[in-house]
N, C-alpha and C positions, 0 to 999 in steps of 0.2 A: 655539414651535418644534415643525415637525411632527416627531409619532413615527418610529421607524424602522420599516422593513418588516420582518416578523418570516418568517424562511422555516423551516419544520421539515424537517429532517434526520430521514432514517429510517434506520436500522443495526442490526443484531444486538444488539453492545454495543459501546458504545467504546475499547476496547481498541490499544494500538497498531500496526494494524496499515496495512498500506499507504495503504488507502482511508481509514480514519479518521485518519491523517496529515497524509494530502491536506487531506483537509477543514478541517482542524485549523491548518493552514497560510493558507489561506483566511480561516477565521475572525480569527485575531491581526494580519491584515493588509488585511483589508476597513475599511472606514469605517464603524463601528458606531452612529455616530447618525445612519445611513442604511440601512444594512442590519444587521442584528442574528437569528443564527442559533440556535434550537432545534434540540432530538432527540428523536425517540420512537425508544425502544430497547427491544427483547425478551427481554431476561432482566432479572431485578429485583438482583441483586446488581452493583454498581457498579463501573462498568468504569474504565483507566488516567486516563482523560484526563476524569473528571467534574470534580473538584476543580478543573480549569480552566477546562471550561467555563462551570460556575457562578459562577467569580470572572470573566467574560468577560462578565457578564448572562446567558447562555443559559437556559434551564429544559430539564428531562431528563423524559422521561414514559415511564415504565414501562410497558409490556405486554404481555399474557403470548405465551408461546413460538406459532412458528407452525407446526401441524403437521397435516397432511393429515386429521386425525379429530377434529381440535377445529374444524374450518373455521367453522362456524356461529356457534361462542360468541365465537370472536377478531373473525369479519363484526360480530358484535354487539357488541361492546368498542369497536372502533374507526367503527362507525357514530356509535356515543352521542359518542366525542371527537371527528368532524367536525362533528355538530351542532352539539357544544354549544362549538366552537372556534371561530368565525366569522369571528376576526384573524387565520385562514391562508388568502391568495390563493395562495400557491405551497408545494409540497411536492416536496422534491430526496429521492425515494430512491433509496438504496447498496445497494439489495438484489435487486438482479438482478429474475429473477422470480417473486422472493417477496414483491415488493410488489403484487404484481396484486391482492391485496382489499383494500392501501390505497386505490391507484390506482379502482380498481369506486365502493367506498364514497366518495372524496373528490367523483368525478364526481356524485353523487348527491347531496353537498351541496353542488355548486355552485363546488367549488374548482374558479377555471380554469387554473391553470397547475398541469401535474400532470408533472414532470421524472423521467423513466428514466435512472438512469447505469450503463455496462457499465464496468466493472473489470477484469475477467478473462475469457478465455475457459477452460472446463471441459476437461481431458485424456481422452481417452479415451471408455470406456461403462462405466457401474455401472448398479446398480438403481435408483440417482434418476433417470436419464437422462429415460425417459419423462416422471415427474411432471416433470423439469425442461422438457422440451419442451411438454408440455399447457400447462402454467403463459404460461409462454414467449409462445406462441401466444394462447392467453385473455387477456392484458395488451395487446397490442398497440391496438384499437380505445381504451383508456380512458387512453392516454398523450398528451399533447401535446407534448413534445419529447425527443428520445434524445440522449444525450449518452454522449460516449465518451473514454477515456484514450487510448484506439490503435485502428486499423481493424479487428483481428483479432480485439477483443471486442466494436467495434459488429456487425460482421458476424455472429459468431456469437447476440447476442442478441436482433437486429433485424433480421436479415436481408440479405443484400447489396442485395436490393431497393428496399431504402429509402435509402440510400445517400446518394442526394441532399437527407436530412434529417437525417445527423448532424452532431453538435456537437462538435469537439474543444474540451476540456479539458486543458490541458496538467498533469500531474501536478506543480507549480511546487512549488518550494522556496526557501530564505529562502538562496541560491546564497553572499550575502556570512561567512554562519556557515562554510561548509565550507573555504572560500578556505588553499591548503593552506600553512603558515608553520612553518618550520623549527626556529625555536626554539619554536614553541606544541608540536611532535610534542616534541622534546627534553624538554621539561618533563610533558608527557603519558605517555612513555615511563617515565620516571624515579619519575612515580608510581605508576606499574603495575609498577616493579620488575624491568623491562623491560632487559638487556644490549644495549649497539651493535648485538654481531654477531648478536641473536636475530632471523629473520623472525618477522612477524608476517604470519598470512593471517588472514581475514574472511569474516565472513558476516553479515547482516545479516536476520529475518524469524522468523516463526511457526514453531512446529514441525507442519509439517503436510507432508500427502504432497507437497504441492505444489512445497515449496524442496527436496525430495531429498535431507535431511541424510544419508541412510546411506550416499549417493553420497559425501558431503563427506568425510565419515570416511575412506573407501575412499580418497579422493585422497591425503587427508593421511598416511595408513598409508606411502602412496608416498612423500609427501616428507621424510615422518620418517627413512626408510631412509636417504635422500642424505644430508641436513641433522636430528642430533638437537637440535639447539638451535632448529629450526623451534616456533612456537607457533599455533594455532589458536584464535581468537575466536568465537562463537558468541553474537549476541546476538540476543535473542529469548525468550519467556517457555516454558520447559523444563517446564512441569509438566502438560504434557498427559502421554498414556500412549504416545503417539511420544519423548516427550522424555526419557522415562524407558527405553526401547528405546536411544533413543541413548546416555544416559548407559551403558547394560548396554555396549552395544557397544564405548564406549569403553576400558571397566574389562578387558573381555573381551580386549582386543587390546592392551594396556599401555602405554595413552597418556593417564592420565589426567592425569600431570605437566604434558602438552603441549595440552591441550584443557581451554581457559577457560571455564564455562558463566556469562555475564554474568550473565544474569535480562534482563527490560526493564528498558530502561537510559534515561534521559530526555538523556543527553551522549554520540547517537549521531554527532555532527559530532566532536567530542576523541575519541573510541574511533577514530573514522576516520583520524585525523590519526596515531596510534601504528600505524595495520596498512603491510603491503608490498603487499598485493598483495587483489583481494577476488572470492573464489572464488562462481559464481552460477550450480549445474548445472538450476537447475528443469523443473520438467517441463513444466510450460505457466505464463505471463504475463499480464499487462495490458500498460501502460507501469509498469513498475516504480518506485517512488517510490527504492526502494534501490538501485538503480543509476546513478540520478541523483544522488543523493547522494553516490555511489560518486565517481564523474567530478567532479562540483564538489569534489571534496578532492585531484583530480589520483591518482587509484589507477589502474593498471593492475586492468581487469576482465577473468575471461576467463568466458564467459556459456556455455552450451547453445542449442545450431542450436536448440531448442523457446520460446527467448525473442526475442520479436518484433525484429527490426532495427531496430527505430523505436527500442527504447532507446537505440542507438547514437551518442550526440550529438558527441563527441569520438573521435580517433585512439587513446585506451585503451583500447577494447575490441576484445577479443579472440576470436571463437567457434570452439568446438568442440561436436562430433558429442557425442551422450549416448553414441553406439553405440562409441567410443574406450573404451580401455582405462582404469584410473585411471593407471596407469602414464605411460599419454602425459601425459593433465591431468597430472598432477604436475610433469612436464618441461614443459610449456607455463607453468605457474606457474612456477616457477624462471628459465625463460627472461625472465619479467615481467619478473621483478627489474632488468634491466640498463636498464629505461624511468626515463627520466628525470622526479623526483618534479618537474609545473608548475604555474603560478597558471592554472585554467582560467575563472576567472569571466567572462569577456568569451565564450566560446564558448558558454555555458550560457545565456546572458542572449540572445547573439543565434539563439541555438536558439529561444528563447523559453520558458525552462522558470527563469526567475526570476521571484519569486511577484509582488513589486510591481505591473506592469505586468498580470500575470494577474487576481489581484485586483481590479485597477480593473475590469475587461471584466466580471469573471461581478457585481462591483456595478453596472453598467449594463446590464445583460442582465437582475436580478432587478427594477432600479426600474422599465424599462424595459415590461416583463413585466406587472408587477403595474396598471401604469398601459393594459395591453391594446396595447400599440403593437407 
């Protein structure tokens, strides 16, 4: 029996987050004695989802962080592992572009299938900005295919130019777990301790500037006012120094009774099935893996005009302006409530954002590939 194809995944760390989701999604539902996925990851302490990979076959390779004044020593780290790695025809990185001296060195050993995926597009201008564009730019010639969650991050990472070379990826999920059932929320509820009449709103992500928790707060402030029995879910790993801001915030405004901080939570499909409503004011997006998720469990969403419409798969979703008051969001959420809780898996599935049928494709695209066709 032949081997499977081995494709290394490149990421920061595996941590749960949207894009490592994705991927992760992928892997437990690809054909593994066909295709069979690694990760080279850049921090050495061990991210959420090793333990799985590992029991999954994968191998995880460590190396070290990437940063604009070690450029040389990492070029040379990762030189030595394309040489001396020979069983990788293809390398899928998740790292925007800060895989460009993968991408450089893999070209050098010959690896011909060298995959960009854009994720996100970046809000605004900071002080990365430039490096992020230098980079950006310098990776382009040493990539051979770009692939993208949504148009608004291929563009931003590749260019509109190129346009007629990207590759959608649909951000798939496993649609039949979320499928929303009334007595599974009842029993969900009940274990959370949860009252009939208490709403429950959601949030789902990182604590990073990017989901705009301090915006979430701000909303909820509002609909604590109307409704005290309102509750706030927050799941996502809190131990950054944003998350620790947020907890201050919460304590500061006397809402701690009403604001859950889950941790990462590995039963984000049941924590879905117990909320009302799933609050998503972010400040910029991909194709969000959390909003899909959202919709396959039948949740009214009500999103930020700065989250690409492409999320938009189903008649739950709702958007609003950041530039709104929370006051409004608050009563836009509240209005949610009167949506009728539905089975959306047929919507999801013929959107094409059910993993099965995804799955198949990026395993016929990797054997496909690796065979030069």
């Amino acid at each position: 029996m032949d081997k499977p194809i081995r494709i290394l995944n490149l990421f920061t760390i595996m941590n749960r987050g949207g894009a490592e989701t994705m991927v992760m999604n992928y892997f437990r539902n690809i054909d593994r004695t066909k295709v069979q996925f690694d990760f080279m990851v850049h921090r050495q302490e061990r991210g959420a989802y090793d333990d799985e990979i590992e029991a999954l076959g994968g191998k995880i390779y460590r190396m070290p962080s990437i940063r604009p004044w070690s450029a040389n020593s990492y070029r040379k780290v990762i030189r030595e592992f394309y040489v001396t790695h020979s069983e990788y025809k293809i390398i899928h990185s998740h790292m925007s572009e800060l895989g460009y001296y993968d991408f450089l060195e893999a070209e050098k050993a010959k690896i011909p299938v060298r995959i960009c995926h854009a994720h996100n597009r970046p809000y605004g201008v900071d002080l990365k900005s430039p490096v992020r564009w230098y980079y950006k730019t310098k990776m382009m010639p040493h990539i051979t295919h770009m692939f993208m969650c949504g148009e608004e991050s291929g563009e931003w990472l590749f260019g509109k130019k190129n346009k007629d070379r990207f590759i959608q990826l649909n951000n798939a999920i496993d649609a039949e777990k979320y499928i929303y059932n009334s007595d599974k929320r009842n029993q969900v509820r009940k274990s959370l301790r949860l009252s009939e009449n208490q709403i429950v709103i959601g949030h789902v992500g990182r604590f990073n500037l990017q989901k705009n928790h301090k915006f979430i707060i701000d909303v909820f402030e509002e609909v604590h006012k109307r409704n005290a029995d309102a509750v706030l879910f927050l799941v996502g790993d809190d131990s950054s120094p944003l998350g620790q801001e947020i907890h201050e915030k919460v304590n500061n405004l006397g809402l701690s009774d009403g604001v859950i901080f889950t941790g990462v939570r590995s039963d984000v499909a049941d924590l879905m099935q117990a909320m009302d409503v799933f609050l998503f004011p972010s400040l910029f997006e991909g194709l969000s893996v959390a909003s899909i998720e959202a919709q396959s469990s039948g949740l009214p969403l009500i999103i930020s005009d700065k989250v690409p419409i492409e999320c938009k798969k189903t008649d739950l979703v709702e958007v609003m302006p950041l530039s709104a008051p929370a006051s409004l969001w608050a009563e836009k959420v509240l209005d949610s409530l009167n949506k009728k809780r539905i089975n959306t898996f047929e919507q999801i599935k013929d959107a094409g954002f059910d993993i099965k049928e995804n799955a198949k494709w990026l395993q016929d695209f990797y054997i496909n590939s690796a065979k030069g066709e």
